[in-house]
mmJSON file of the N, C-alpha and C atoms, coordinates in Angstrom:
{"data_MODEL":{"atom_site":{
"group_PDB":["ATOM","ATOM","ATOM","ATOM","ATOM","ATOM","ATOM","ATOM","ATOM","ATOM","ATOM","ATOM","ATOM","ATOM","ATOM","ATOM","ATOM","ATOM","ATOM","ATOM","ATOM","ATOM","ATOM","ATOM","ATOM","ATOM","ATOM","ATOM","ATOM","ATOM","ATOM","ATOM","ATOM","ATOM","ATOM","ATOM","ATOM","ATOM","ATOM","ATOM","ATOM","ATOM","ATOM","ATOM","ATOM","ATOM","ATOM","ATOM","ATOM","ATOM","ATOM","ATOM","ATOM","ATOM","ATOM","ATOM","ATOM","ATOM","ATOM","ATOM","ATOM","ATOM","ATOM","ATOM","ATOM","ATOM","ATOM","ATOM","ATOM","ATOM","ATOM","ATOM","ATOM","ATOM","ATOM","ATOM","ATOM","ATOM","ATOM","ATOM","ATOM","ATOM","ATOM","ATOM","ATOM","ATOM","ATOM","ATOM","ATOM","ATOM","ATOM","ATOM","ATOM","ATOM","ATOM","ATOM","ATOM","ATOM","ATOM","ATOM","ATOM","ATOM","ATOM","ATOM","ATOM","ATOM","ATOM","ATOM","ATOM","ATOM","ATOM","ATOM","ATOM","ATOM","ATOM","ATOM","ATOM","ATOM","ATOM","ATOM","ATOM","ATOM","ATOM","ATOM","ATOM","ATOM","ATOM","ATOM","ATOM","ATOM","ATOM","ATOM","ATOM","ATOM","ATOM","ATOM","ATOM","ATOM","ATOM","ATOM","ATOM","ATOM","ATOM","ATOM","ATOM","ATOM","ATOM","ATOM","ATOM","ATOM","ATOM","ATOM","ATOM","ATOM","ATOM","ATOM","ATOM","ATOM","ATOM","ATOM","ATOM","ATOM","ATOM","ATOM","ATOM","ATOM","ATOM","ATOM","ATOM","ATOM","ATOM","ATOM","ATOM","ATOM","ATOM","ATOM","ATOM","ATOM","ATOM","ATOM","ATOM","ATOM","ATOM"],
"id":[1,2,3,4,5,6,7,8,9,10,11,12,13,14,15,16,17,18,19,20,21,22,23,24,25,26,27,28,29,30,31,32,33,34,35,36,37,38,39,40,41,42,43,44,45,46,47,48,49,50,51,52,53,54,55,56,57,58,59,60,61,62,63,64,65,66,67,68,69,70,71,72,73,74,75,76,77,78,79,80,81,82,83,84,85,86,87,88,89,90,91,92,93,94,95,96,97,98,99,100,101,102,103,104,105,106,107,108,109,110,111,112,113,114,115,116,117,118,119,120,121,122,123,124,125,126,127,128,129,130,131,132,133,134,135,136,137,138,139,140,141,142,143,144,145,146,147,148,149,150,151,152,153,154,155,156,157,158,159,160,161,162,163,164,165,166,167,168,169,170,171,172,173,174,175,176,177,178,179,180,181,182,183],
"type_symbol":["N","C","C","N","C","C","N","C","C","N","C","C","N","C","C","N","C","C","N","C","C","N","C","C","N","C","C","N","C","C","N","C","C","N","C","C","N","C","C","N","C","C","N","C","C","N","C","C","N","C","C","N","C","C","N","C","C","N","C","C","N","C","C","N","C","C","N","C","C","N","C","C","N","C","C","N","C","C","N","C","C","N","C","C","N","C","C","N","C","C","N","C","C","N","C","C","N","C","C","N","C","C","N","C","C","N","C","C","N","C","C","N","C","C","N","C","C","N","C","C","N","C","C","N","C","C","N","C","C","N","C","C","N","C","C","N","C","C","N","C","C","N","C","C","N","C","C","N","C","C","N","C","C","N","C","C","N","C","C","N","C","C","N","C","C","N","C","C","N","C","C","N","C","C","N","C","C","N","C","C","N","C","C"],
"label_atom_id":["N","CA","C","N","CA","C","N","CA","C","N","CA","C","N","CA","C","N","CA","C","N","CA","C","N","CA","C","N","CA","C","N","CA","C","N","CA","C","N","CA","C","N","CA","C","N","CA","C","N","CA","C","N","CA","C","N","CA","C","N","CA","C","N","CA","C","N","CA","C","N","CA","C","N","CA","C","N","CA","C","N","CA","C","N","CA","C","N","CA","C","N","CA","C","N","CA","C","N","CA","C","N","CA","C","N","CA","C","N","CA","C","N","CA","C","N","CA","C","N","CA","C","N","CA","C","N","CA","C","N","CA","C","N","CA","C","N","CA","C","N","CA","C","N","CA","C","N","CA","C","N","CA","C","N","CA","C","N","CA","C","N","CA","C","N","CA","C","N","CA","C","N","CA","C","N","CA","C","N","CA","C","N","CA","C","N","CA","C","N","CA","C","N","CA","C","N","CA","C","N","CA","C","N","CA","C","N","CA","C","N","CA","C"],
"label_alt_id":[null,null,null,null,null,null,null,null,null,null,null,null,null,null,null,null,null,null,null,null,null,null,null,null,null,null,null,null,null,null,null,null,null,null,null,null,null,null,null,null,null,null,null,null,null,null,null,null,null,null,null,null,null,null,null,null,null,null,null,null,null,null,null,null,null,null,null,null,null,null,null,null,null,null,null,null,null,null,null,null,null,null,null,null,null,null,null,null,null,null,null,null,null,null,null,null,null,null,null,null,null,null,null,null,null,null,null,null,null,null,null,null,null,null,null,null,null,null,null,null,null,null,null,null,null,null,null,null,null,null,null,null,null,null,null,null,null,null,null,null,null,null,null,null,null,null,null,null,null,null,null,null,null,null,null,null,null,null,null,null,null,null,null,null,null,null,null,null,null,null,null,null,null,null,null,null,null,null,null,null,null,null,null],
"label_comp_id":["UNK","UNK","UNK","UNK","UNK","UNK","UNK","UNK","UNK","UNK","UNK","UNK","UNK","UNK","UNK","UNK","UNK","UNK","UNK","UNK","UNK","UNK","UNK","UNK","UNK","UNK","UNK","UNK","UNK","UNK","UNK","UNK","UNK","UNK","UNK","UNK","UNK","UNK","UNK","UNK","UNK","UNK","UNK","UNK","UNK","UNK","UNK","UNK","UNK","UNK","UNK","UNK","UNK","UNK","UNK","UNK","UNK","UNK","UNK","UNK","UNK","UNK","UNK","UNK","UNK","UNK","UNK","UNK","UNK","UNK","UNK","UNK","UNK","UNK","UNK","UNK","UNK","UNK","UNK","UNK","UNK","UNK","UNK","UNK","UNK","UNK","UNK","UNK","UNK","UNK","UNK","UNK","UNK","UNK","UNK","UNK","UNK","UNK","UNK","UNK","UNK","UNK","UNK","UNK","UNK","UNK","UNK","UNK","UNK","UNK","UNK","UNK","UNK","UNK","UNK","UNK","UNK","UNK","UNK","UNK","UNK","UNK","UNK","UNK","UNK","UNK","UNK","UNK","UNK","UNK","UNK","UNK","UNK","UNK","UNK","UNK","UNK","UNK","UNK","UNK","UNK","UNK","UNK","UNK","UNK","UNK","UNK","UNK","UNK","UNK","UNK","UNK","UNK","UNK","UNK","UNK","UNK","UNK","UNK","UNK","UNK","UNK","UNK","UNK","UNK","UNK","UNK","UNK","UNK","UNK","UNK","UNK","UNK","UNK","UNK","UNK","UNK","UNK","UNK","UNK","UNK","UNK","UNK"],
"label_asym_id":["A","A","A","A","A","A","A","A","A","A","A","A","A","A","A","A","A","A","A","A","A","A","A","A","A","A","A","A","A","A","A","A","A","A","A","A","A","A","A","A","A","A","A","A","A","A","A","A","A","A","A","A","A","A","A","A","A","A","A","A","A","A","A","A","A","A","A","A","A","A","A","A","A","A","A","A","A","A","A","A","A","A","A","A","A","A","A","A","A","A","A","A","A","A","A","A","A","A","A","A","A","A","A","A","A","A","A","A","A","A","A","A","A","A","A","A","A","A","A","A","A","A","A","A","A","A","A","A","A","A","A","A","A","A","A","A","A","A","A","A","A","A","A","A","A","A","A","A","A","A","A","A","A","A","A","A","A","A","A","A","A","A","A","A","A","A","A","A","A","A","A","A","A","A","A","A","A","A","A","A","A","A","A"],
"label_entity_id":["1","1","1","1","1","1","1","1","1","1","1","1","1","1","1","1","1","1","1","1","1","1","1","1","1","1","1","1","1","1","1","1","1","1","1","1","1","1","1","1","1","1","1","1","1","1","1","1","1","1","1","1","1","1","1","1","1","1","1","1","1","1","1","1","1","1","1","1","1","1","1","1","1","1","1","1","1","1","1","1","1","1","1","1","1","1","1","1","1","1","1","1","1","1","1","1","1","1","1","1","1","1","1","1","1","1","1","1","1","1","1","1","1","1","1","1","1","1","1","1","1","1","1","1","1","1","1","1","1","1","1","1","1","1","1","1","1","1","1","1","1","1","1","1","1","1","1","1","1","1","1","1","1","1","1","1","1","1","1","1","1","1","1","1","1","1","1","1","1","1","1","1","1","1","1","1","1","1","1","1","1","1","1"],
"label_seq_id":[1,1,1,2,2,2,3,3,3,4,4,4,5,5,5,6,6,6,7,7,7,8,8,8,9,9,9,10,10,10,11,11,11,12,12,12,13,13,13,14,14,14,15,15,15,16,16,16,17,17,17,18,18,18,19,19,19,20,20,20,21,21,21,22,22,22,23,23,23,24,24,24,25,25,25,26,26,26,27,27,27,28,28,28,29,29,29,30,30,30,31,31,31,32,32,32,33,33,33,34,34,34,35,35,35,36,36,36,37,37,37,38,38,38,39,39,39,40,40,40,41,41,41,42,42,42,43,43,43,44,44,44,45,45,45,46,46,46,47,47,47,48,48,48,49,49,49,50,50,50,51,51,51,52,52,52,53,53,53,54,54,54,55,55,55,56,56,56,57,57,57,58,58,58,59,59,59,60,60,60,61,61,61],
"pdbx_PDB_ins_code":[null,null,null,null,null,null,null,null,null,null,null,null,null,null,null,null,null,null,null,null,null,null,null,null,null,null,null,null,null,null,null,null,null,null,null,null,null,null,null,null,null,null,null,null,null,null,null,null,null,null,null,null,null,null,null,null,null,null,null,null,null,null,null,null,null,null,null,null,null,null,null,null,null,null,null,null,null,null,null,null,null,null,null,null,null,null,null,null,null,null,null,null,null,null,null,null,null,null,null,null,null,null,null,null,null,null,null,null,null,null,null,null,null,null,null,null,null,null,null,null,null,null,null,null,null,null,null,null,null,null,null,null,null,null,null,null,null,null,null,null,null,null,null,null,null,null,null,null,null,null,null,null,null,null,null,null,null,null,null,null,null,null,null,null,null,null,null,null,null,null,null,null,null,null,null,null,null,null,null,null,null,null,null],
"Cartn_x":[12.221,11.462,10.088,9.595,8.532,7.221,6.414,4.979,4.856,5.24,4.794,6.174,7.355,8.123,8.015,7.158,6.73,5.849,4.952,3.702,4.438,5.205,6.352,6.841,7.212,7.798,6.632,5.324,4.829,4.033,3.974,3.384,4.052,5.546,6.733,6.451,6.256,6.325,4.87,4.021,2.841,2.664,3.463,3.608,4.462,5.589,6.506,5.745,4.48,3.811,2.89,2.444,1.513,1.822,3.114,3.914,4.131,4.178,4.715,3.5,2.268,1.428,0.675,1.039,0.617,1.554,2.841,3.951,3.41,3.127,2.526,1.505,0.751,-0.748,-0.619,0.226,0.928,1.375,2.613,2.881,1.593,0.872,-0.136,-0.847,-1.451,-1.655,-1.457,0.299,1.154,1.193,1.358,1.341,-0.316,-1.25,-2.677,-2.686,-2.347,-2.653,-1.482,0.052,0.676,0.383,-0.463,-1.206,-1.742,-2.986,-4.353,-3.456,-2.397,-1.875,-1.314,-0.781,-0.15,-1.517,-2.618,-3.586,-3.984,-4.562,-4.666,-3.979,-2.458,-1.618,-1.76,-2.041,-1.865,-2.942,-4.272,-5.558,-5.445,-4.513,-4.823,-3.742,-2.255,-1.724,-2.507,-3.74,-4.165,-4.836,-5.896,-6.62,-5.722,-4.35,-3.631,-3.596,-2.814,-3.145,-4.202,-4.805,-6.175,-6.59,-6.304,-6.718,-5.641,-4.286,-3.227,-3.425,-4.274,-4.533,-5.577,-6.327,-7.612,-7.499,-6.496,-5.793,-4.841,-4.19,-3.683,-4.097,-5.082,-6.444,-6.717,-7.289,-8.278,-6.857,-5.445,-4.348,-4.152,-4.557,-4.462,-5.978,-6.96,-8.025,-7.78],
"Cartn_y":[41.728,40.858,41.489,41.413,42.379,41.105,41.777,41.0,40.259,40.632,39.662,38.451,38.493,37.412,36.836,37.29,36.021,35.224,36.226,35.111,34.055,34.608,33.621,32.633,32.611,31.41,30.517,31.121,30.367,29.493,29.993,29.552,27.938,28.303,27.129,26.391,26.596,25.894,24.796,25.84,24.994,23.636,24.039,23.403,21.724,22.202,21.427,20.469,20.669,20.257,19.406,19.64,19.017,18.451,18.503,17.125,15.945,16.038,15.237,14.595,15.285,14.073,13.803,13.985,13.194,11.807,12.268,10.881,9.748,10.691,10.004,9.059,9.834,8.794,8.08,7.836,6.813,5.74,6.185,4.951,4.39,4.976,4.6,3.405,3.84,2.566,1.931,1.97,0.182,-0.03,0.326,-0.818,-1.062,-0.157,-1.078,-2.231,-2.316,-3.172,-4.686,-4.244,-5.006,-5.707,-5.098,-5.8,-6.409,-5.873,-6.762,-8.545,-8.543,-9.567,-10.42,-9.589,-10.6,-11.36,-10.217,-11.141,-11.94,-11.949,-13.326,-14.388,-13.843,-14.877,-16.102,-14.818,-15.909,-16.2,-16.198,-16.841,-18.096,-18.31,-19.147,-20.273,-20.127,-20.185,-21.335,-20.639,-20.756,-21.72,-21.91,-22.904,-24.378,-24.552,-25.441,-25.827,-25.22,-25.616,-26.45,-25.82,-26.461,-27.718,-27.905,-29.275,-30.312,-29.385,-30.463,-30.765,-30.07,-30.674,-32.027,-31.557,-32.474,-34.171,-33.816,-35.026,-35.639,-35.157,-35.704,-36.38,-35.46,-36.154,-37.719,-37.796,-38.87,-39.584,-39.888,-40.475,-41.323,-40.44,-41.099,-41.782,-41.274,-42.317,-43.285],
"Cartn_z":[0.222,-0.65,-0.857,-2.022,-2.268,-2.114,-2.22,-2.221,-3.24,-4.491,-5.569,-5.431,-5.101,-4.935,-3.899,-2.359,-1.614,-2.22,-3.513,-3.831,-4.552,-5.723,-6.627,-5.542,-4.697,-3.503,-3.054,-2.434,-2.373,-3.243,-4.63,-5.89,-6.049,-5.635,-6.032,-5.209,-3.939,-2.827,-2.943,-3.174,-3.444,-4.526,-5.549,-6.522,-6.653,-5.42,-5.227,-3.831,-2.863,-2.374,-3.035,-4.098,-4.95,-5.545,-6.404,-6.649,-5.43,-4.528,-3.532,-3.375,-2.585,-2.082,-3.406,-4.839,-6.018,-5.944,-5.807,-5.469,-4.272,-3.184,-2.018,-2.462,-2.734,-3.175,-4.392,-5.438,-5.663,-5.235,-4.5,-2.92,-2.382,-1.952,-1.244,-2.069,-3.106,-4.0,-4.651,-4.707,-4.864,-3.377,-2.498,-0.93,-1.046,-0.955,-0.932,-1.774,-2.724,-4.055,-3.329,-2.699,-2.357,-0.77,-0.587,1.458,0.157,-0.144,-0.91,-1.583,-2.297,-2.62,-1.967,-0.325,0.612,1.838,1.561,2.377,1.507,0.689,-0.804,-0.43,-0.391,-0.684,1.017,1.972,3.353,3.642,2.757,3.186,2.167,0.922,0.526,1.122,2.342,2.722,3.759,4.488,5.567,4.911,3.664,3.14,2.911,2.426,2.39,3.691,4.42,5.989,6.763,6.322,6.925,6.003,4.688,3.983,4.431,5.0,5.172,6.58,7.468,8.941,9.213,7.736,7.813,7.032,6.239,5.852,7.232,7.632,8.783,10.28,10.286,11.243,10.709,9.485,8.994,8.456,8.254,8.554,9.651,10.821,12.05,12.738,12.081,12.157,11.788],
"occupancy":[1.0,1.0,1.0,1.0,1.0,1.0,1.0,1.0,1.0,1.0,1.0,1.0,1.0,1.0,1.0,1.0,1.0,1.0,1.0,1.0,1.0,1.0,1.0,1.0,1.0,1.0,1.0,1.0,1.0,1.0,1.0,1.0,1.0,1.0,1.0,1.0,1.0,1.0,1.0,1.0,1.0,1.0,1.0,1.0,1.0,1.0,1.0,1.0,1.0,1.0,1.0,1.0,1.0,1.0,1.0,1.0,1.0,1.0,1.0,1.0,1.0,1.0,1.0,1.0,1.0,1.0,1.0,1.0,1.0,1.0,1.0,1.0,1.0,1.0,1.0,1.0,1.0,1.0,1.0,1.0,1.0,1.0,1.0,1.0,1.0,1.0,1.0,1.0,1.0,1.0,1.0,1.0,1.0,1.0,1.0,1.0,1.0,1.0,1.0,1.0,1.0,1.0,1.0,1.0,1.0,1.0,1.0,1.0,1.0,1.0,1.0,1.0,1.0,1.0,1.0,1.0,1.0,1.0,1.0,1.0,1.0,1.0,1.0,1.0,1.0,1.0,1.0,1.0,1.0,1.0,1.0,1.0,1.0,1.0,1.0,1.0,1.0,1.0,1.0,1.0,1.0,1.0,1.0,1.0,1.0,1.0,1.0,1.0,1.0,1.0,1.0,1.0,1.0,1.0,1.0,1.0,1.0,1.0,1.0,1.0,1.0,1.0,1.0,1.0,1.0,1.0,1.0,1.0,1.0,1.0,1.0,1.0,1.0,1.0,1.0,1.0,1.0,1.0,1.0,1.0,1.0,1.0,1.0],
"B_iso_or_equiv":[0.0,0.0,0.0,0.0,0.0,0.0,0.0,0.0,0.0,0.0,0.0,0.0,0.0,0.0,0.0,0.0,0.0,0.0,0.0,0.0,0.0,0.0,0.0,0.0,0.0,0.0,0.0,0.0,0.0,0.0,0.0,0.0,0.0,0.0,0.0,0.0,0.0,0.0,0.0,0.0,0.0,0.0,0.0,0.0,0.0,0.0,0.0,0.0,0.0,0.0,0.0,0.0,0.0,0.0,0.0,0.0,0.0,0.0,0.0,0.0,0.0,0.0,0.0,0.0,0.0,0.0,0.0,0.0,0.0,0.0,0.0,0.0,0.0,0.0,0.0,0.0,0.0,0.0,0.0,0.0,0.0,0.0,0.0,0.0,0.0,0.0,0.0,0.0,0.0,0.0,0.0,0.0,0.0,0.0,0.0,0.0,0.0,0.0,0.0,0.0,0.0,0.0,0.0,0.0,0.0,0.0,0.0,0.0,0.0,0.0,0.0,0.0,0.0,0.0,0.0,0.0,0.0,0.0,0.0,0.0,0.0,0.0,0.0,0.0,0.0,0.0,0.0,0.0,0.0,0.0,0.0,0.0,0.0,0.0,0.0,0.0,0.0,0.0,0.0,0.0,0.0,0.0,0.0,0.0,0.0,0.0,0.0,0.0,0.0,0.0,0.0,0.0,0.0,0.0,0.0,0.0,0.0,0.0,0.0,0.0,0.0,0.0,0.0,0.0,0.0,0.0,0.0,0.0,0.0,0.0,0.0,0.0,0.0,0.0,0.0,0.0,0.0,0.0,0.0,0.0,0.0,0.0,0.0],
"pdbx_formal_charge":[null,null,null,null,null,null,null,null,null,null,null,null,null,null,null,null,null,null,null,null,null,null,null,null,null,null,null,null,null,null,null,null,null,null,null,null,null,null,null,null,null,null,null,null,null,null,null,null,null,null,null,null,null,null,null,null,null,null,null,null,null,null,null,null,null,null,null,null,null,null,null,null,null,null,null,null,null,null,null,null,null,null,null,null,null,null,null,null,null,null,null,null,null,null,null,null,null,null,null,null,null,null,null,null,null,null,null,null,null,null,null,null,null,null,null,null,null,null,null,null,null,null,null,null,null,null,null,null,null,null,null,null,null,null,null,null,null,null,null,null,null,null,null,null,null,null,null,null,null,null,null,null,null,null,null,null,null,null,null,null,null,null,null,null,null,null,null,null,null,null,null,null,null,null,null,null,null,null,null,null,null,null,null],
"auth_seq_id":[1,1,1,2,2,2,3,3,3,4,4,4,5,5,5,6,6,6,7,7,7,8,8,8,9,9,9,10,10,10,11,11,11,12,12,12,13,13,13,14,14,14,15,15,15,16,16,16,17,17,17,18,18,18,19,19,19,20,20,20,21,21,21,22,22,22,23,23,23,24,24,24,25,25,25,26,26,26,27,27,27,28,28,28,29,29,29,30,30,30,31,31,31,32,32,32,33,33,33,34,34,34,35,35,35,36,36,36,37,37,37,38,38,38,39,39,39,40,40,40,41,41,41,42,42,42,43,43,43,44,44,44,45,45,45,46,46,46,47,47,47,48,48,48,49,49,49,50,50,50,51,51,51,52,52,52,53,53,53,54,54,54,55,55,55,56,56,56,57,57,57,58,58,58,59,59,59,60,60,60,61,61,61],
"auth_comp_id":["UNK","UNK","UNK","UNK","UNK","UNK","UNK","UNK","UNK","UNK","UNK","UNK","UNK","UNK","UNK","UNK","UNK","UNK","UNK","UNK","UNK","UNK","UNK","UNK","UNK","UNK","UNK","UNK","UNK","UNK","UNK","UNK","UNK","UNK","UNK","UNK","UNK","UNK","UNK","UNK","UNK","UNK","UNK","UNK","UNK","UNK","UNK","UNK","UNK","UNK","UNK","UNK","UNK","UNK","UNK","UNK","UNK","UNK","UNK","UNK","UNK","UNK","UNK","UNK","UNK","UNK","UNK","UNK","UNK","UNK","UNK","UNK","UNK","UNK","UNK","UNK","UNK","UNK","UNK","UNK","UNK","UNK","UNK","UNK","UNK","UNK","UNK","UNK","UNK","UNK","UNK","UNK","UNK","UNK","UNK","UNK","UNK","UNK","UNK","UNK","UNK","UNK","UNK","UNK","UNK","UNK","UNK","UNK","UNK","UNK","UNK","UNK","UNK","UNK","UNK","UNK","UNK","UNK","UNK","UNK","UNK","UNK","UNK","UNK","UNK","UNK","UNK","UNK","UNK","UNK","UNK","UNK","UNK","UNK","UNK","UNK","UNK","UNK","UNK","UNK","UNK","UNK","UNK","UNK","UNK","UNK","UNK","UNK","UNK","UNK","UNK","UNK","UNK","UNK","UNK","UNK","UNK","UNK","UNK","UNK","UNK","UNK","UNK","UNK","UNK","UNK","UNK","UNK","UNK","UNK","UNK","UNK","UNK","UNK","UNK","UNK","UNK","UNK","UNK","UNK","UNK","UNK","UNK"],
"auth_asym_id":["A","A","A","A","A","A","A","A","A","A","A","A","A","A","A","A","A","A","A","A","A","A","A","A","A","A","A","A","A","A","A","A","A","A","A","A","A","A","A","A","A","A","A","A","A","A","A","A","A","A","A","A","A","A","A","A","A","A","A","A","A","A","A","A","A","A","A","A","A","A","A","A","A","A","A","A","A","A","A","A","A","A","A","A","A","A","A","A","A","A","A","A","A","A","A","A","A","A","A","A","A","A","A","A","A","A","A","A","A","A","A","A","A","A","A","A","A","A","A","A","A","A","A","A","A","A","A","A","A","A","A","A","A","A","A","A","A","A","A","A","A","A","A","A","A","A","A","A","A","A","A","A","A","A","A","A","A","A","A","A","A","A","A","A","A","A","A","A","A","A","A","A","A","A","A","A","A","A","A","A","A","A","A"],
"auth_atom_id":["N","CA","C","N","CA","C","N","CA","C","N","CA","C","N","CA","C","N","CA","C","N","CA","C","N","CA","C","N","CA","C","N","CA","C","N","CA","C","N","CA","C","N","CA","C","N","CA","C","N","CA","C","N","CA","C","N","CA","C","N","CA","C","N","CA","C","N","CA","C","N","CA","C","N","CA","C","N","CA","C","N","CA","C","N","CA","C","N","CA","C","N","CA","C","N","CA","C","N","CA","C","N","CA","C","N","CA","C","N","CA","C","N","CA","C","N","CA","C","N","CA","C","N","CA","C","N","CA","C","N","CA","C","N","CA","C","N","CA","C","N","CA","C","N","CA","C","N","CA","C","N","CA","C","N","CA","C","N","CA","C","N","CA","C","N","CA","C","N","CA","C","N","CA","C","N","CA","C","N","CA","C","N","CA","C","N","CA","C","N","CA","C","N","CA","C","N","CA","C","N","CA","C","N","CA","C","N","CA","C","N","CA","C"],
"pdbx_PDB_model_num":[1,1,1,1,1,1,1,1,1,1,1,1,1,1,1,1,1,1,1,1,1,1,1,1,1,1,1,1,1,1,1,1,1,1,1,1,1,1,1,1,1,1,1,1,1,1,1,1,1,1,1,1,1,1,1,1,1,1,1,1,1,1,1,1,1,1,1,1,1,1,1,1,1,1,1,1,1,1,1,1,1,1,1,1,1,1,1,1,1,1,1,1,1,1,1,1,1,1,1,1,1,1,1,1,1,1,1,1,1,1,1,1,1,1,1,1,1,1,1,1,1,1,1,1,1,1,1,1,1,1,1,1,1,1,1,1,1,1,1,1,1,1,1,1,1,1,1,1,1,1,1,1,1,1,1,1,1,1,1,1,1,1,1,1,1,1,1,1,1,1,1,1,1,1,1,1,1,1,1,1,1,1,1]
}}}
């Protein structure tokens, strides 16, 4: 294998690396974006909760 076709391999290789963690970091920010919507979703979870504890208190007052 000559010198200029290891460079050709690693040219590919590189290339086919740089596609990937472009894919990666993609992924990465649909799951950030999808935590960010599930903590939303269980703080407003936690706010019902808590109006439905405080109604239940003053029920039993």
């Amino acid at each position: 294998m000559t010198i200029a076709e290891r460079i050709a391999k690693l040219v590919e290789r590189h290339e086919a690396l740089t596609q990937m963690v472009e894919l990666l970091a993609g992924d990465l920010r649909e799951l950030q974006g999808l935590v960010t919507d599930i903590a939303e979703g269980t703080a407003r979870l936690l706010r019902v909760a808590e109006l439905h504890e405080q109604r239940i208190t003053r029920l039993e007052e």
